[in-house]
N, C-alpha and C positions, 0 to 999 in steps of 0.2 A: 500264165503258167509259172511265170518265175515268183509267183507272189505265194501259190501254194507251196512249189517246191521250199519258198524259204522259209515259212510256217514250219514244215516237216523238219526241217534242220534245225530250229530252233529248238525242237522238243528232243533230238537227238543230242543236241550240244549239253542241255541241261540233264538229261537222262546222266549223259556220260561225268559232268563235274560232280552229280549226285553220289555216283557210285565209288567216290575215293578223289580227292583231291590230287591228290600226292602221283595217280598213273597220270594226267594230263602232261607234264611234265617231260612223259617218255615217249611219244607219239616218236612213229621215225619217220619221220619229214624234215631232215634239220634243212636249215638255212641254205646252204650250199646247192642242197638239190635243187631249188627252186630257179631255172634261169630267167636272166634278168632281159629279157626281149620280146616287152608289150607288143602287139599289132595294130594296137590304138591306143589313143588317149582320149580322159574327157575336157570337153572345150570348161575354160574358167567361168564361174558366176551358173554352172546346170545344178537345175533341183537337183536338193538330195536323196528325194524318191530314183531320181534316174542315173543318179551317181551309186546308190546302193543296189538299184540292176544291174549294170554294169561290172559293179564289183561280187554280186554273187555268179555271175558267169564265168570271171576270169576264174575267182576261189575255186571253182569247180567244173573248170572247162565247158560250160555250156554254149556252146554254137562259139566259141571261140576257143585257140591253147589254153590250156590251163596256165595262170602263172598267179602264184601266191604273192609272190611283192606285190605286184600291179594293184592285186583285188586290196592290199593293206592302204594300199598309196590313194587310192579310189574311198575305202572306207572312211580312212584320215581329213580326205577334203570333205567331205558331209557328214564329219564328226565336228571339222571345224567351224561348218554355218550354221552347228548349233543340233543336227539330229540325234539324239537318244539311240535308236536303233543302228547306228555308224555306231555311234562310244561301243555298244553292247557287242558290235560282232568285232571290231578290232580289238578288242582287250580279248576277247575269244583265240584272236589269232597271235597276241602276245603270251596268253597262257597254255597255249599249245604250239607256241614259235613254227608257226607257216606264214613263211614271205617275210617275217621279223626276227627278230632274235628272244630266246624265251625273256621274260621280265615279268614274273607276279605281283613287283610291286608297280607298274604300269599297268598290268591288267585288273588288279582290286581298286586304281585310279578310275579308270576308266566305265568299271560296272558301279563303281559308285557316282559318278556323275551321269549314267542312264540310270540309274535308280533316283534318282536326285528331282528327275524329269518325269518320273514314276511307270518306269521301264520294269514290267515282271519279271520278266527271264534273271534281270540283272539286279534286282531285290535279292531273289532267289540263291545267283551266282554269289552276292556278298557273305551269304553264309560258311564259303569254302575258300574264303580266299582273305591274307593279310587286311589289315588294317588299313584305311587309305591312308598313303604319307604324301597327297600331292603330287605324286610323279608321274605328269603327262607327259607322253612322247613329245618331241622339238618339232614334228611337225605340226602339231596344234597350235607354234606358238605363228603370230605372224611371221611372215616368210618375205626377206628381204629380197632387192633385185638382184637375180643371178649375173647380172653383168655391170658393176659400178661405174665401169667406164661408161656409161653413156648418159651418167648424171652433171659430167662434167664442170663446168663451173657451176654450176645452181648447188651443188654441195652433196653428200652424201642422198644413197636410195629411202626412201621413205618406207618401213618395216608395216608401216599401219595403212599403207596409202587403198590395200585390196581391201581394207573391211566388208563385209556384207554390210546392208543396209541397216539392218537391226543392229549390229555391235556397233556402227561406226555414230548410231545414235546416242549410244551410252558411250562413244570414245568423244563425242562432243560435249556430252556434259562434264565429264573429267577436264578437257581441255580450256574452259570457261572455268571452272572451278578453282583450279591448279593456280593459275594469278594469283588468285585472293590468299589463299593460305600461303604464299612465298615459295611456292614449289614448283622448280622445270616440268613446264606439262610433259616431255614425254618422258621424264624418268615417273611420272603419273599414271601413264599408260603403259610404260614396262612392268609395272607394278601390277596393273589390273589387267595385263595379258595374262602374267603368270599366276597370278593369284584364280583367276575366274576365268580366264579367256572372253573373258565382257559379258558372262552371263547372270543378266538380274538376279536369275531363281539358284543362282547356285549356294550347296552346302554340303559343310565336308563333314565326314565320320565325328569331327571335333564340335560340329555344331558351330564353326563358322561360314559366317553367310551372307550373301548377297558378294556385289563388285566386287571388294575391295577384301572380304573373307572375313568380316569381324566375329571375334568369338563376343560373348555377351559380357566379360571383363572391362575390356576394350571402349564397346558403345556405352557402359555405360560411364567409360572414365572421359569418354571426350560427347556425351551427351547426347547420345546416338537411340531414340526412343523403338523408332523401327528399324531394323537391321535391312529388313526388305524392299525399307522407298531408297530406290537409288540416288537420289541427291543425298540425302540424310547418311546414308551410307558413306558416297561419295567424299561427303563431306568430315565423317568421322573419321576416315582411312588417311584424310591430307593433312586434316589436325595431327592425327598421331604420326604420321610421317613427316610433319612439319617439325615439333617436336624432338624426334630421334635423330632428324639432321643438327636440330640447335644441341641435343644433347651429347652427340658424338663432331661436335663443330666441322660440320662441313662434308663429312667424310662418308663417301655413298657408298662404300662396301661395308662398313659398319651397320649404318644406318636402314641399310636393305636386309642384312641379315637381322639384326633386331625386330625389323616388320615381320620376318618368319618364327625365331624364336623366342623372341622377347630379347630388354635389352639385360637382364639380370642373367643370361645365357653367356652374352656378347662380354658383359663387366666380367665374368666369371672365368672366360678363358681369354680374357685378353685378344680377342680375335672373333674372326668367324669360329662357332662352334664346330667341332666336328661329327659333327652327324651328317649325316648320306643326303637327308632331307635337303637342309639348312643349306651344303655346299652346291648341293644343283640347284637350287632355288638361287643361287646367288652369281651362279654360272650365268641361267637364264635370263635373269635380269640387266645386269653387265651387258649380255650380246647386243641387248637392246639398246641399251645406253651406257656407252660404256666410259662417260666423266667418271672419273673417282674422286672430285669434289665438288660442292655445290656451296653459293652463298646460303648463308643461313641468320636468322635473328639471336644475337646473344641474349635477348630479353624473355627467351620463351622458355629457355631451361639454364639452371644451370649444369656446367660440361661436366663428362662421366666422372668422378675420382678414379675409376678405374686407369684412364688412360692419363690421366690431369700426374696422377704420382708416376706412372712410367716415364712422361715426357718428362717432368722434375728431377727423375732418378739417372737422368741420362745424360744432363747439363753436369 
């Protein structure tokens, strides 16, 4: 029953972005209304057939309260093990802020990674909505332990440790990979959290794709034939990251914003760029790892003149 009702809703949701982009916007459901006092939760590691029941009940009180956080919170964990239809109905509920706060440039993320997956509704949905700029909500990203105190002496909570089976397959060949090119595995995998959340088939409005998001510039400057075999990829994303750490010597907020904008961005304003993109992208990745320096090979590049004359001019 809940499988028809959500068929019907799905053609109401599109009926309604069809008919003006710009009313979705005003729905009055703000944030506020919504109270925050689930009557359940779902257990960690459930399909996301039964996390997306779940969350169309709450969304709409079905034999449970209604409460729109919850159905967001529910959508979000079977958005994150990878479901197309979770991305589709949560960017729904960001471009009509129920249970979230409004954000169209999270919800044209969002229906562009169900379209990505060749989700209709959300093909459809791309037509009304910004540009993707990469702005996944923070719960997609892996989710640290809520309590550090109980990692104790063994060292900080491990951010990647809940993988699903399938990303944590692709967060192993990163992991193996990462040695070879001279780069901290998990500032490898903070990378390919944010860039892909570990998804092979992913690709963005830019035409970057696979893991690690190479545009076709990129593969083919570091030799990258198929963008879509994940080693190959893998392996083109650590070259160039390998790279941008020799080229900006050491320095991983440089070097992680360069992986987003390029580094003629980075030379250009002497810093992280300022665009919206570029500084949450580099937010996200920090949280994860948050060294601000890394060894690196002086022989692989030489360092930026950009920064080379600042430090000069300062002596």
């Amino acid at each position: 029953m809940l499988a028809v009702a959500g068929n019907a809703r799905h053609a109401a949701r599109c009926r309604r972005a069809m008919l003006g982009w710009v009313a979705v916007a005003g729905f009055t459901m703000p944030v506020g209304a919504v109270h925050g006092q689930p009557t359940a939760t779902a257990s960690a590691g459930e399909p996301p057939a039964r996390l997306i029941a779940q969350a169309l009940a709450y969304e709409h009180g079905e034999g449970v309260p209604q409460d729109q956080r919850k159905a967001a919170e529910l959508y979000c964990e079977a958005a994150r093990a990878g479901d197309p239809e979770a991305m589709f109905n949560l960017g729904w509920m960001y471009a009509n802020a129920r249970g979230v706060a409004h954000d169209e440039a999270v919800a044209a993320s969002l229906f562009a990674r169900a379209a990505s997956f060749g989700h209709a509704h959300a093909k459809q949905m791309l037509k009304f909505v910004a540009t993707d700029q990469g702005m996944i909500p923070a719960c997609l990203l892996p989710q640290p332990d809520p309590d550090p105190g109980e990692a104790g002496a063994v060292g900080p909570a491990d951010p990647f440790a809940a993988l699903p089976p399938r990303k944590k397959r692709v967060a192993d060949i990163v992991m193996q990979a990462a040695p070879t090119f001279g780069v901290d595995p998990r500032l490898a995998l903070a990378i390919v959290a944010v860039e892909s959340d570990f998804e092979p088939e992913a690709r963005s409005i830019k035409d970057a794709r696979g893991v690690m998001q190479l545009l076709s510039g990129t593969a083919a400057r570091f030799h990258v034939a198929n963008r879509m075999d994940i080693a190959a990829n893998v392996g083109g994303g650590l070259a160039y990251l390998r790279w941008l750490l020799a080229y900006y010597e050491g320095k991983v907020r440089l070097a992680v914003a360069a992986y987003n904008a390029g580094e003629a961005a980075v030379d250009k304003y002497g810093g992280v760029p300022p665009y919206r993109e570029t500084r949450d992208y580099v937010r996200r990745v920090l949280r994860l790892f948050p060294d601000e320096s890394q060894p690196y090979d002086p022989a692989i590049a030489a360092p930026s003149p950009a920064f080379a004359h600042a430090e000069s001019g300062s002596q």
